[in-house]
N, C-alpha and C positions, 0 to 999 in steps of 0.2 A: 337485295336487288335481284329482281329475276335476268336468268341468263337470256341474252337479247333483247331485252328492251327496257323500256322507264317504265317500268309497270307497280312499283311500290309508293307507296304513301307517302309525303314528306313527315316530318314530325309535328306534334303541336308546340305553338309558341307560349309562351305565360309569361308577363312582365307584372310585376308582385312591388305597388307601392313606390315608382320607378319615381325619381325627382331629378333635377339636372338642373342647377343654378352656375350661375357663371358669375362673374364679379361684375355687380351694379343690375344685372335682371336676372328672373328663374322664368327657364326657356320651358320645364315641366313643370309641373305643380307636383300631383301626383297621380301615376298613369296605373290602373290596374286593368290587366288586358287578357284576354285568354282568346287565343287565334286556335280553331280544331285543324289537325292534321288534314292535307289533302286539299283545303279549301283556299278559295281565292278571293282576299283580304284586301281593302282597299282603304288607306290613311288619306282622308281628303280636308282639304282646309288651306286657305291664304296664306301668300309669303310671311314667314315669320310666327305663324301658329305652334310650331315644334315637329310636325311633321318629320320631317328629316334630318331631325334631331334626334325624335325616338330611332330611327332607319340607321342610325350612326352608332346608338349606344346599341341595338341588336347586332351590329357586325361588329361591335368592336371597335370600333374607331375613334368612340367617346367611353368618359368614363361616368359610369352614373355616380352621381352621390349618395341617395339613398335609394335602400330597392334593390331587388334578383331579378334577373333574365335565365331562363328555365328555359331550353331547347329538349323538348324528348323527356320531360320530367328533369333533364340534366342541370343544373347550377353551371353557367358558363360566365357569371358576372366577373369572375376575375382571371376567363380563359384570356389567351390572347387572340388576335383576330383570323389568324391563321390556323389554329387549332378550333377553331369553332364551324361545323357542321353547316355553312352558307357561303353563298355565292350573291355576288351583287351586280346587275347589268345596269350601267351607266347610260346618261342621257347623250356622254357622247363617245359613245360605243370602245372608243379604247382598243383600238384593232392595232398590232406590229405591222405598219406599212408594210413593211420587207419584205415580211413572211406571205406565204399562198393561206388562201383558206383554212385548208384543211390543216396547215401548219397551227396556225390561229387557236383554233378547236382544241387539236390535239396537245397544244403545247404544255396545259395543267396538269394533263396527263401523264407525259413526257417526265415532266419536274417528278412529279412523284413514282415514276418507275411503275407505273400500271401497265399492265402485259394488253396485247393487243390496243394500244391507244391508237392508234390509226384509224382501224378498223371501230373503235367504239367514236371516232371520232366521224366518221363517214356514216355511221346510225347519227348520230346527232343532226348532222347537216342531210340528210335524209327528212328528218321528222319535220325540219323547217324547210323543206322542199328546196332546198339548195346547193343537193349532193353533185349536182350535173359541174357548178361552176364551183368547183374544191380546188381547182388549179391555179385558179387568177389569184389576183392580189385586191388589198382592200378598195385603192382606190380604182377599181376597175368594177365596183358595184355602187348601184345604187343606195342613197339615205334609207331606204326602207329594208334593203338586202344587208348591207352592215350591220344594221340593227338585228337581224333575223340571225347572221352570223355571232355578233354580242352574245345574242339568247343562245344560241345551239354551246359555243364555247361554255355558257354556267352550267347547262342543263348535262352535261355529257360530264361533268364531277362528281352529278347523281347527289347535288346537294339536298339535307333533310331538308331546309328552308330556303328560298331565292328571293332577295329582296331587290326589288325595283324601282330605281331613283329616277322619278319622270322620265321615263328611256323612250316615249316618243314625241316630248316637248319640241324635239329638232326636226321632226316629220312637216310635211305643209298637210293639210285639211283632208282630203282625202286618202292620201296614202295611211295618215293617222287612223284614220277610220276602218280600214283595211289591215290593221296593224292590231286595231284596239280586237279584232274579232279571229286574227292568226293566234295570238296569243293565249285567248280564251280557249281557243281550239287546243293549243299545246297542251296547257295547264291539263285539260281534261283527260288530254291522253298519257301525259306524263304520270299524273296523280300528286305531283309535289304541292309541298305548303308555299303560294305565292304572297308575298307582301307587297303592295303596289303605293308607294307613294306620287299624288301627284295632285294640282291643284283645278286641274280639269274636272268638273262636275260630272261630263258626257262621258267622261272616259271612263271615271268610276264607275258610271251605274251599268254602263253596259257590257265593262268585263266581272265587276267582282262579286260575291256570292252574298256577302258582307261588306258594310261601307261604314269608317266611324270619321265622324264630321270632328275635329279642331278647333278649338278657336285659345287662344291665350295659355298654351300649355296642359289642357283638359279638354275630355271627349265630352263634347255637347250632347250627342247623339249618337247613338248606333245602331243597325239593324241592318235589315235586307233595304238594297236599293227604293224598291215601290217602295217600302212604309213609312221611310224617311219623306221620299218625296210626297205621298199621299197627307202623312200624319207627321208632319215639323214639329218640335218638342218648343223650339225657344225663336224668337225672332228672326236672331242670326242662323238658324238653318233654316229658316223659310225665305231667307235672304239670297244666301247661300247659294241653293238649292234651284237653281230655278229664279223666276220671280210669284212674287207673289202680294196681294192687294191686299193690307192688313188695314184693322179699322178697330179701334180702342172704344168703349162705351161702359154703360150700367149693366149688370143684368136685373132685368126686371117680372122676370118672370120666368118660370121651369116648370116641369112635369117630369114623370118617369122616365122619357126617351130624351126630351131636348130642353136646353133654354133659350129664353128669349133676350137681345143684348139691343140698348138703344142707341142709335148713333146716327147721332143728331135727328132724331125726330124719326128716324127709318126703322121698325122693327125686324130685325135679321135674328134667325132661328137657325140653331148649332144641332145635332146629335151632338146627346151626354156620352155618346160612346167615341166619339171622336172629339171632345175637349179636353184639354187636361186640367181646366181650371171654372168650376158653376156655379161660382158667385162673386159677390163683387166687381171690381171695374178689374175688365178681362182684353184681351186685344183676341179679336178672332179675324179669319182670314180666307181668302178663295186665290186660286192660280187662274190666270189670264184665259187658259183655253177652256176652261170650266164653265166661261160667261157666255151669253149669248142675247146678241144687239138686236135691238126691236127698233124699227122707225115711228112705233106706236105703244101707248101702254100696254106691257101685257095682263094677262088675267090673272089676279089677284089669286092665290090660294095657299092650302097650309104648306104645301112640298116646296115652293117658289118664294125665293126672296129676291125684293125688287129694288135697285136705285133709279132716281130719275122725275123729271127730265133733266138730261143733260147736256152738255154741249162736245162736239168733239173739235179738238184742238190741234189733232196730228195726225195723218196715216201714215203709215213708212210699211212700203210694200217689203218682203223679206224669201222671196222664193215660194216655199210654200205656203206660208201664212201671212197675210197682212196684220201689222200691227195700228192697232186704234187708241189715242189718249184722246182717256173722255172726262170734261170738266163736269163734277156735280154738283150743285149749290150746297156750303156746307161741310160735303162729307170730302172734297178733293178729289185729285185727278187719280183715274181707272186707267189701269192698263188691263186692253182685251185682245187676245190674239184670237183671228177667224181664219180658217182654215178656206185658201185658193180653190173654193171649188169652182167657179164663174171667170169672167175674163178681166172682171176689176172692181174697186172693191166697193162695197155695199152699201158704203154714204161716204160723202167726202166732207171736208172744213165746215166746222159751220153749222153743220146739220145736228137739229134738236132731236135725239136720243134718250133710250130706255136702257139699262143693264140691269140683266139676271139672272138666278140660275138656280140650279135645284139644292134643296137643302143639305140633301148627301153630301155633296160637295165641298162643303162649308169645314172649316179647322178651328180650333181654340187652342189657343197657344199658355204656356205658364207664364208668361209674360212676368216676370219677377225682375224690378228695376235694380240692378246694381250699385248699391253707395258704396264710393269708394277703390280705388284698385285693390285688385284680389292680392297681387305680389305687394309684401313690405317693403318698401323701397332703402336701397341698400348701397346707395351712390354719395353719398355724403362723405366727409373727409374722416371725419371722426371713426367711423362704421368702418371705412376700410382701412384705419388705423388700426384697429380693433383685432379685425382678422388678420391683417400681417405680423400682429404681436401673438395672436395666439398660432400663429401657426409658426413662427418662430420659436417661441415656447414649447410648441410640441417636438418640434423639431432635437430642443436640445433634453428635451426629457424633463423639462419642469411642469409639463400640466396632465 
């Protein structure tokens, strides 16, 4: 660590094959993860996905079953939680009433007998612009100020890793937002490895560097923000993600650049380089603000795919953009979001409608139907008769 400030790298994270079964479900399958030093990492996905479960076995606080956790190249799988190289800021900030700010901060400090903790602790609440008010007490700051507090107390431990359990779920809408861009701003000054667990889509894409989508104990998807959103790998992150208009069909035709996919009678054309799947019956898909509502046919041609006529069923105005469900014979109802440029919106109930939009814009999903649950079910009376006799057994040294 350089003298004066957070100016070093966090470490990289590596989770190697990780599993987590608990008695009657498996919360992981198997996670293999590699997060690079410095960067801002974001685990996103529904209650119950394992999210913060992975978040529990990196600090320690769970124990994996199968699998290593690698901090810094380090094997920490069987540290304890307190000797491993992380800090964790909580959703509900966990501040000593009692204590002043500054007290707060410096108190980790303190425990471990670090020379100047005051002082390193008054750079912390500096960095989170909060050095002014080091004197008050917790509850004499605001939801967003405690949280900044939370943050400055991990970051001033100068941890390799700081993991982040939805720490501004308790925000209201705006300050959240405010919060989602402070953070970003830390991180970057800081330089540490942040790990951001939370189920907030908006939050993900606009603080972290990297996003890996969740769903039933396995990463569906990973990458940077845009390409997740742009290029959805599987249903459930185009679900996910956003919304998004998907439509199942044949493919009936292809060339070097695109295929052709029929549905219901409607010929829509994919780029090959944005499908992940050009043949057979495919599901491909467009996002709502991609479309664009005609009160008239529009003009046929090869970059333009069109549905329609159709009916619209709903407006629901939303601030900046009106939302439009549009009934189409056949193919089902569209969702199209048009952006507030006028004073109101551009057909109402009723009104016979055109949707479409340019081919670029178009996704093809792997669309691969699941039979069957992934986890072997492991609730039965027998099965966990099984395992309390073998682990009795192991117990006394008979297996």
């Amino acid at each position: 660590m350089a003298a004066g400030g957070f100016a070093e790298a966090g470490a990289d994270l590596e989770l190697v094959g990780i599993q987590k079964r608990f008695p009657g479900f498996t919360a992981i399958e198997e996670l293999n993860l590699t997060i690079p030093a410095g960067s801002f990492f974001a685990l996103l996905g529904p209650s119950g996905c394992g999210k913060t479960t992975t978040l529990r076995l990196v600090a320690g606080l769970e124990e994996v079953t199968e699998g290593r956790i690698l901090i810094g190249g380090k094997d920490v799988t069987s540290t304890k939680p307190y000797q491993r190289p992380v800090n964790t800021v909580f959703q509900s900030y966990a501040l000593f009433p009692h204590m002043s700010i500054i007290d707060n901060v410096a108190f980790g400090l303190r425990r471990r007998k670090i020379d100047d903790a005051t002082g390193k602790a008054h750079e912390a609440l500096r960095l989170v612009e909060l050095d002014h008010l080091a004197a008050r007490k917790p509850s004499q700051l605001s939801g967003g100020q405690q949280q900044r507090v939370a943050l400055a107390r991990a970051i001033v431990n100068r941890p390799a890793l700081l993991l982040l359990d939805e720490p501004l779920g308790a925000l209201d809408l705006k300050l959240r937002r405010q919060m989602q861009l402070e953070l970003k701003s830390v991180q970057e000054e800081v330089g540490l490895t942040f790990l951001h667990v939370t189920h907030d889509q908006e939050e993900a894409m606009t603080m972290a560097d990297t996003v890996a989508v969740m769903n039933k104990g396995r990463i569906e998807q990973l990458g940077a923000p845009a390409v997740l959103y742009e290029l959805p790998r599987t249903v459930f992150v185009a679900n996910f993600l956003g919304q998004s208009n998907l439509f199942s069909g044949q493919v009936v035709a292809e060339n070097p650049d695109s295929i052709s996919v029929d549905i219901e009678g409607n010929r829509i054309v994919v780029p090959k380089a944005r499908a992940h799947r050009t043949s057979g019956r495919v599901t491909v898909g467009v996002r709502p603000e991609k479309l664009i509502l005609s009160r008239e046919a529009p003009a046929a041609g090869a970059d333009t795919n069109i549905f329609g006529p159709g009916r619209v069923i709903d407006v629901s105005f939303s601030g900046v953009s009106t939302q439009y469900l549009i009934q189409i014979p056949l193919v089902g109802t569209i969702v199209l979001f048009a952006q507030n440029m006028g004073t109101g919106p551009l057909v109402g109930d009723g009104a016979e409608v055109w949707v479409s939009w340019h081919v670029e814009h178009g996704f093809g999903l792997e669309d691969e139907a699941e039979t069957g649950s992934r986890f072997p079910a492991d609730t039965d009376t027998a099965t966990l008769a099984l395992q309390k006799r073998h682990a009795l057994m192991s117990e006394l040294g008979e297996e």
